[in-house]
MMTF fields as JSON, N, C-alpha, C and O atoms, coordinates in Angstrom:
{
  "mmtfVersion": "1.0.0",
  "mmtfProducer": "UNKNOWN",
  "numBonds": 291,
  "numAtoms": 292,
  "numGroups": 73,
  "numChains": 1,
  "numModels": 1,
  "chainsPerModel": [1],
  "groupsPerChain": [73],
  "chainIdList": ["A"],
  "bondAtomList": [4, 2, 8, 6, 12, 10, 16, 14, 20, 18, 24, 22, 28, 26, 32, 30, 36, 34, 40, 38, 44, 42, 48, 46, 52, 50, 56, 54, 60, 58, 64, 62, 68, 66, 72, 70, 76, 74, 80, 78, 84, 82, 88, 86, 92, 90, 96, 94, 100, 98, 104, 102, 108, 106, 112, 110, 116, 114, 120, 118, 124, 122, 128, 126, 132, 130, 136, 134, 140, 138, 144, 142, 148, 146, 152, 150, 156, 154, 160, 158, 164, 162, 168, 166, 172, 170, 176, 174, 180, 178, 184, 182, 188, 186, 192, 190, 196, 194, 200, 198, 204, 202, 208, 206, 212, 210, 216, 214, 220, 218, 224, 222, 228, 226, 232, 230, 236, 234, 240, 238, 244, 242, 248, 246, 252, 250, 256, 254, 260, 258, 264, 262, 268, 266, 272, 270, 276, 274, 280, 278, 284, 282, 288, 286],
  "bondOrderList": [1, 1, 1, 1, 1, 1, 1, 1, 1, 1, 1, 1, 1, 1, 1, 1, 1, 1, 1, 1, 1, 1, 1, 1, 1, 1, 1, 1, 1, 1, 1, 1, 1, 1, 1, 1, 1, 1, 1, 1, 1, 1, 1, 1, 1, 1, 1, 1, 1, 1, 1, 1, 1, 1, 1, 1, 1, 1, 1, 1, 1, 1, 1, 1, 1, 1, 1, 1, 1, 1, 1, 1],
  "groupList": [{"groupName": "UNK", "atomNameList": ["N", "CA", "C", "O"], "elementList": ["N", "C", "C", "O"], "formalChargeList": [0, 0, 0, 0], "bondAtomList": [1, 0, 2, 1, 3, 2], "bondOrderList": [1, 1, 2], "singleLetterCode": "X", "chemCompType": "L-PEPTIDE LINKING"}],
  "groupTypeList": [0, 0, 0, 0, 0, 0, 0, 0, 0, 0, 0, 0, 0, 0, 0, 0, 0, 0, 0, 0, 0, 0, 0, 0, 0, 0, 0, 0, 0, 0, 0, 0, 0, 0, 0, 0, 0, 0, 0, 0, 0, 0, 0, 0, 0, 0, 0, 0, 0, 0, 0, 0, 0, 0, 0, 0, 0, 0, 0, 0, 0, 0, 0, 0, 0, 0, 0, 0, 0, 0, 0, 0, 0],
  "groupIdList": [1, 2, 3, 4, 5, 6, 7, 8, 9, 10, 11, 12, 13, 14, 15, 16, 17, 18, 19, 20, 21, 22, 23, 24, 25, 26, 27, 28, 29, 30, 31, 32, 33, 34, 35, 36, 37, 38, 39, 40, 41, 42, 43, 44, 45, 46, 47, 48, 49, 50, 51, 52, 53, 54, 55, 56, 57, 58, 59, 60, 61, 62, 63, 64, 65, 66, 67, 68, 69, 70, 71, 72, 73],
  "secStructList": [7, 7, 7, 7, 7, 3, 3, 7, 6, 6, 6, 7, 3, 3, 3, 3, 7, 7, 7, 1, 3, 3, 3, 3, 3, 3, 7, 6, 6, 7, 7, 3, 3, 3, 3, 3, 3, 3, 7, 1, 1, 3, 3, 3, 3, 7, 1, 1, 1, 7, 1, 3, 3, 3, 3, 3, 3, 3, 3, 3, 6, 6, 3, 3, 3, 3, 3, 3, 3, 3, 3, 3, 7],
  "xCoordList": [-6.053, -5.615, -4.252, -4.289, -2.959, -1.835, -1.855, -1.915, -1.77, -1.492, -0.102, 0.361, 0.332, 1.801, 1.824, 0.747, 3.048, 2.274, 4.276, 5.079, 4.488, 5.885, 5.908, 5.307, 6.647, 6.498, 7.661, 8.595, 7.611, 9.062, 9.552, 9.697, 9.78, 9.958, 10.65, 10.754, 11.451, 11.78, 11.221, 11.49, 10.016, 9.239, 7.077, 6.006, 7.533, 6.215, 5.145, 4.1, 5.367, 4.538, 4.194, 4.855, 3.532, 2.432, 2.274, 1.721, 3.127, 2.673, 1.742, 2.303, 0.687, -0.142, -0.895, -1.251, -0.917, -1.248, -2.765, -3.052, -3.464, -4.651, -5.566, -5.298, -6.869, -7.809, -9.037, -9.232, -9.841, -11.491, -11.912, -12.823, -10.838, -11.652, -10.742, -9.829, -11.365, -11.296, -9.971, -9.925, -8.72, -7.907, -8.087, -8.375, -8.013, -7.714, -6.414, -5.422, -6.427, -4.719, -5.278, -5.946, -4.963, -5.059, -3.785, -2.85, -3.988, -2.959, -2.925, -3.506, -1.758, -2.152, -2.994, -3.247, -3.552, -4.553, -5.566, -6.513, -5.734, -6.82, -7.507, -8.343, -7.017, -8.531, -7.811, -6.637, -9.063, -8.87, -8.037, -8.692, -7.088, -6.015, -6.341, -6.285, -6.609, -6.822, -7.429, -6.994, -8.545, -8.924, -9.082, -9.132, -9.139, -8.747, -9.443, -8.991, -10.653, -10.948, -9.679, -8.839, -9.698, -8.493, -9.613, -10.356, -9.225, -9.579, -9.016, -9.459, -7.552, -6.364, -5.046, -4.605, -4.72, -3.307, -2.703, -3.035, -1.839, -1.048, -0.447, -0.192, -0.298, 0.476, -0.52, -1.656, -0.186, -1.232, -0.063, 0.945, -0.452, 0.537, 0.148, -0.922, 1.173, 1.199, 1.933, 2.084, 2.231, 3.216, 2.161, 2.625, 0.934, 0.466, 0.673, 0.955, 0.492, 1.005, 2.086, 2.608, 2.51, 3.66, 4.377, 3.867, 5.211, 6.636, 5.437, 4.494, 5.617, 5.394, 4.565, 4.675, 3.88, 3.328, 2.083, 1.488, 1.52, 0.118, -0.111, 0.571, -1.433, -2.123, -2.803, -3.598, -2.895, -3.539, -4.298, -4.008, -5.595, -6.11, -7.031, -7.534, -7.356, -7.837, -9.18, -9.166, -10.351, -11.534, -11.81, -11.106, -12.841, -13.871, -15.285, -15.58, -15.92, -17.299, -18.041, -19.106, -16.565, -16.857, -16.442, -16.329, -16.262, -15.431, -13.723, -13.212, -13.073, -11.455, -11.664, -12.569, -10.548, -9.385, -8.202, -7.57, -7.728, -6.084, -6.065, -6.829, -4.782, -4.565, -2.984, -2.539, -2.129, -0.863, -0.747, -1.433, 0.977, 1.144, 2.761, 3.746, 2.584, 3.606, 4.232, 3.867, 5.49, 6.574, 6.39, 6.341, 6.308, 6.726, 7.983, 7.897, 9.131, 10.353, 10.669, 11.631],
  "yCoordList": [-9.71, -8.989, -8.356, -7.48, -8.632, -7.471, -6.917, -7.048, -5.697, -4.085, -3.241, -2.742, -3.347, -2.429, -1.49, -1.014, -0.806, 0.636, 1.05, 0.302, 2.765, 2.854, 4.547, 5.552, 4.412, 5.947, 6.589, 5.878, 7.829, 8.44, 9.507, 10.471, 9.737, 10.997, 11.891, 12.88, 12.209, 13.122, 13.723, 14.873, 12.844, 13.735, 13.814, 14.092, 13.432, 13.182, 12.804, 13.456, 11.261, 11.059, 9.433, 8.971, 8.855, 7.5, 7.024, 7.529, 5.489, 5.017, 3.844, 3.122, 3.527, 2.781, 2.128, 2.798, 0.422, -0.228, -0.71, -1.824, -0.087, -0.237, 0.742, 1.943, 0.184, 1.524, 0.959, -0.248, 1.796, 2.097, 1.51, 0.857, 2.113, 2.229, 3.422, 3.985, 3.691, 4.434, 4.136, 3.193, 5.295, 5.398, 6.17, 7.294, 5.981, 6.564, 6.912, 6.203, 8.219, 8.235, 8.898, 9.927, 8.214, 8.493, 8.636, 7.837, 10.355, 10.058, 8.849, 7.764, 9.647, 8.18, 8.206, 7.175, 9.426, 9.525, 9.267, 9.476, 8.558, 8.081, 9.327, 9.17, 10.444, 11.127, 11.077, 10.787, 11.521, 11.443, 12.422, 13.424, 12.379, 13.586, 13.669, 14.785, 12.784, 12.822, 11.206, 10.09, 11.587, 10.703, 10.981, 12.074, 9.827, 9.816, 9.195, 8.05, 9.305, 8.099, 7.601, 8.397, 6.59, 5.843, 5.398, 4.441, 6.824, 6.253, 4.843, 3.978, 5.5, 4.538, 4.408, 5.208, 3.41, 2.922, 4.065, 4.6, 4.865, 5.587, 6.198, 5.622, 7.743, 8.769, 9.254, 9.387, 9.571, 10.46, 10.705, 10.022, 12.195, 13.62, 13.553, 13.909, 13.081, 13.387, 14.77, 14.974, 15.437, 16.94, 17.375, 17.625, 17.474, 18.595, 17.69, 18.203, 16.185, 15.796, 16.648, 17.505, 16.555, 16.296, 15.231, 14.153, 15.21, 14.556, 13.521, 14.096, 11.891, 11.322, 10.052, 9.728, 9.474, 7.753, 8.204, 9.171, 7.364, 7.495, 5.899, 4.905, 6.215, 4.742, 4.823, 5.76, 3.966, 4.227, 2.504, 1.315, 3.538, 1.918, 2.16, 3.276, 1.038, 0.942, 0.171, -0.95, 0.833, 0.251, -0.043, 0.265, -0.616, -1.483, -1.093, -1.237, -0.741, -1.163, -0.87, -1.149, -0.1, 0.723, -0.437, -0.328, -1.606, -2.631, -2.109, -1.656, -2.449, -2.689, -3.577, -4.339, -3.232, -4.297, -4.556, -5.425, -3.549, -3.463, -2.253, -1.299, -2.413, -1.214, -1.459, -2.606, -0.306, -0.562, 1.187, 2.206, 0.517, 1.769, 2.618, 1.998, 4.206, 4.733, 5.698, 6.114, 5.948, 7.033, 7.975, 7.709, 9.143, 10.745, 11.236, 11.605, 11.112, 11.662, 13.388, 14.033],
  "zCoordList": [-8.008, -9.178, -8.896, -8.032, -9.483, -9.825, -10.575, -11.798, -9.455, -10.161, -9.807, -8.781, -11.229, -11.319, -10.776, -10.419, -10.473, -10.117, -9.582, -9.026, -10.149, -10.051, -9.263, -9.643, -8.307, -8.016, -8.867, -9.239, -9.152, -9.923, -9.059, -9.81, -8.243, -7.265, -7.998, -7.272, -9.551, -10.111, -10.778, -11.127, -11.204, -11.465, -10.987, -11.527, -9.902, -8.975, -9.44, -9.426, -10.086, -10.746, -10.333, -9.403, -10.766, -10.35, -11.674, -12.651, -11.443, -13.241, -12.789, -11.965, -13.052, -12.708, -14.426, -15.395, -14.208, -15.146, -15.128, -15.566, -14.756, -14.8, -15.438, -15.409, -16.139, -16.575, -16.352, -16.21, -16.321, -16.561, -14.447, -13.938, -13.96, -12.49, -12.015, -12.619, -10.49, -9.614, -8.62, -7.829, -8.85, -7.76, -6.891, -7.302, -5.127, -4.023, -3.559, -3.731, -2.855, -2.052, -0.935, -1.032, 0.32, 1.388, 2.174, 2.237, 3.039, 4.117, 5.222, 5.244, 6.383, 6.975, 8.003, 8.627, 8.321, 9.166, 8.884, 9.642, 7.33, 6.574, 5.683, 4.793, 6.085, 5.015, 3.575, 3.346, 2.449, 1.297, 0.282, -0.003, -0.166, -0.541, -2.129, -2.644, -2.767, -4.173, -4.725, -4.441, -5.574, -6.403, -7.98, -8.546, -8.473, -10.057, -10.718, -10.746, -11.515, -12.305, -13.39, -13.809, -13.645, -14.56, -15.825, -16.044, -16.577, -17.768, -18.934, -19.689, -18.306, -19.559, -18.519, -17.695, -18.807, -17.997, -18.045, -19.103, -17.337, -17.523, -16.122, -15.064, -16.548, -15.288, -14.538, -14.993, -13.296, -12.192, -11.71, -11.531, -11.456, -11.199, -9.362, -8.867, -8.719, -7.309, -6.42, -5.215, -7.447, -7.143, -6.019, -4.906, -6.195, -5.048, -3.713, -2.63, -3.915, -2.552, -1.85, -2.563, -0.568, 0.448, 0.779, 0.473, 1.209, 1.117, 2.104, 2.647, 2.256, 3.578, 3.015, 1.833, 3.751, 3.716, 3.136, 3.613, 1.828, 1.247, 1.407, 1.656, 1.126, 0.981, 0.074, 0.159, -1.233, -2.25, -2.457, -2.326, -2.922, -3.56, -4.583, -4.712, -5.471, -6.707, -6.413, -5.904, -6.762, -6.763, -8.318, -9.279, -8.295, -9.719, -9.242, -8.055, -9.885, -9.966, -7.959, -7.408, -7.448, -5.887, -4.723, -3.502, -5.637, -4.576, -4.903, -5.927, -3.352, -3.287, -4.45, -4.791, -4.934, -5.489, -5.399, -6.0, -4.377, -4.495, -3.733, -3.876, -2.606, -1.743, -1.678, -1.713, -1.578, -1.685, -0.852, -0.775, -0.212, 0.571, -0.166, -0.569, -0.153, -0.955, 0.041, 1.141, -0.858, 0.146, -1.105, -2.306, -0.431, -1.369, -0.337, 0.834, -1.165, -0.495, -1.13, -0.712]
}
């Protein structure tokens, strides 16, 4: 499956084209920093993050579907 997905660092935000599953963001030491159900394609607000390497991934139905790695500058 491709999944879009745009960081905006001006305004700390996550545009992601997917809905009706579950996003993860993990540091890189692996633990869990924020999850999201995805109701509707849209924005997820990453401001409370810190600056540095995430790992985010998109589950379905509690399977992966997609893992992608991000910069917060």
């Amino acid at each position: 499956m491709q999944i879009q997905t745009f960081i905006f660092q001006e305004t700390n935000s996550l545009i992601i084209d997917v809905a009706n599953r579950q996003l993860n963001i993990y540091n890189v030491t692996g633990s869990l920093v924020k999850s999201v159900s995805l109701e509707t394609e849209g924005t997820v607000a990453i401001n409370s993050l810190n600056k540095g390497v995430y790992i985010y991934e998109v589950k379905e139905n509690g399977k992966r579907i997609a893992a992608h790695k991000c910069v917060i500058r």
